[in-house]
C-alpha positions in Angstrom: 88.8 75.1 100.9 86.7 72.4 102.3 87.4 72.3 106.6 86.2 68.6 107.0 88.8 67.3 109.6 86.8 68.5 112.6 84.4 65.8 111.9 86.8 63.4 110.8 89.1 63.9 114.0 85.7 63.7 116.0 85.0 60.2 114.3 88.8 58.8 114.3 88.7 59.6 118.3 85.3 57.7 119.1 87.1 54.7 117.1 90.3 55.1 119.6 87.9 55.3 122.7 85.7 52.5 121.6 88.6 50.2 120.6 89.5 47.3 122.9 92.9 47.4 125.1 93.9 44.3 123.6 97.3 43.5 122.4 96.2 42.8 119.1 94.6 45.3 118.3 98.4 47.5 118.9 98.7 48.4 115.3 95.2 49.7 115.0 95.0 52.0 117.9 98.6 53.0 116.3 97.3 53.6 112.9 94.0 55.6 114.5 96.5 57.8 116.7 99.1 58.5 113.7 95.7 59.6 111.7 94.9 62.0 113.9 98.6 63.5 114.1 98.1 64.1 110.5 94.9 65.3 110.9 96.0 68.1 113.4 99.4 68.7 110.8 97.1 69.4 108.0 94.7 71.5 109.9 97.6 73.8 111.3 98.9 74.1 107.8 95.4 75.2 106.7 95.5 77.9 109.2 98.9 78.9 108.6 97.7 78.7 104.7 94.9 81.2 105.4 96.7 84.0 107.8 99.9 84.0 104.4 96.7 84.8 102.2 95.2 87.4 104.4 98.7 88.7 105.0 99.5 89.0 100.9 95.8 90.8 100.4 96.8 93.2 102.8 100.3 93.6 101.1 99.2 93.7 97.5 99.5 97.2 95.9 95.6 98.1 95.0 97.0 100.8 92.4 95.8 101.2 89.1 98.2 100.7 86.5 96.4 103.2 84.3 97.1 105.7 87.0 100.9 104.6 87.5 101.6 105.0 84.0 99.5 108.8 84.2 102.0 109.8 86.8 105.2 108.4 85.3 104.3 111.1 82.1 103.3 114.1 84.4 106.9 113.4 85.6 108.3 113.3 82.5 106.9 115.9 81.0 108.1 118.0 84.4 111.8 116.8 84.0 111.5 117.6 80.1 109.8 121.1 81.0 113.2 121.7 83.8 115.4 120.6 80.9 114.1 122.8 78.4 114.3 125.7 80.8 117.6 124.9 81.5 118.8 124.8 78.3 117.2 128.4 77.6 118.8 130.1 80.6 122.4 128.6 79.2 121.5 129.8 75.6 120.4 133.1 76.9 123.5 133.7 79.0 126.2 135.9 77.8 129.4 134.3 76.6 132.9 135.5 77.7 134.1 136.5 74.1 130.8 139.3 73.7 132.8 141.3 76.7 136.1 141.5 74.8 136.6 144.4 72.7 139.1 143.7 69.7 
């Protein structure tokens, strides 16, 4: 991002120093002066356009997706390996009707 409006500011307030007081010259010194209000909006913008980027570098998740996906399957293999032991303590268990003598 190119930061020229220091020196452009620098030369736009010479212009307003050297200009004349005369009532002509009104719309100039207007002009000059409006320039430089836009000059200062543009550069606060800029810096407010600079602290948003450092603040979303900061804020950005540096994770690998590689890694994310890694540790999505280690947790499904986990839930899968909880399931299946489930499942083998229910199947193991007695039922009601194996007490019953007939």
């Amino acid at each position: 991002m190119k930061n020229n409006t220091k020196t452009t500011r620098s030369h736009l307030s010479e212009a307003l120093r050297h200009l004349p007081h005369d009532f002509a010259l009104n719309d100039v010194r207007y002009n000059i002066q409006a320039a430089i209000t836009q000059l200062d909006s543009v550069n606060k913008k800029r810096v407010k356009r600079e602290i948003n980027r450092q603040q979303n570098e900061l804020v950005k998740p540096s994770v690998d997706p590689q890694l994310t996906l890694n540790i999505l399957d280690s947790m499904i293999e986990n839930e899968k390996a909880r399931l299946e032991e489930l499942q083998n303590q229910r199947n193991a268990e007695p039922e009601e009707d194996d007490f019953l003598i007939t």
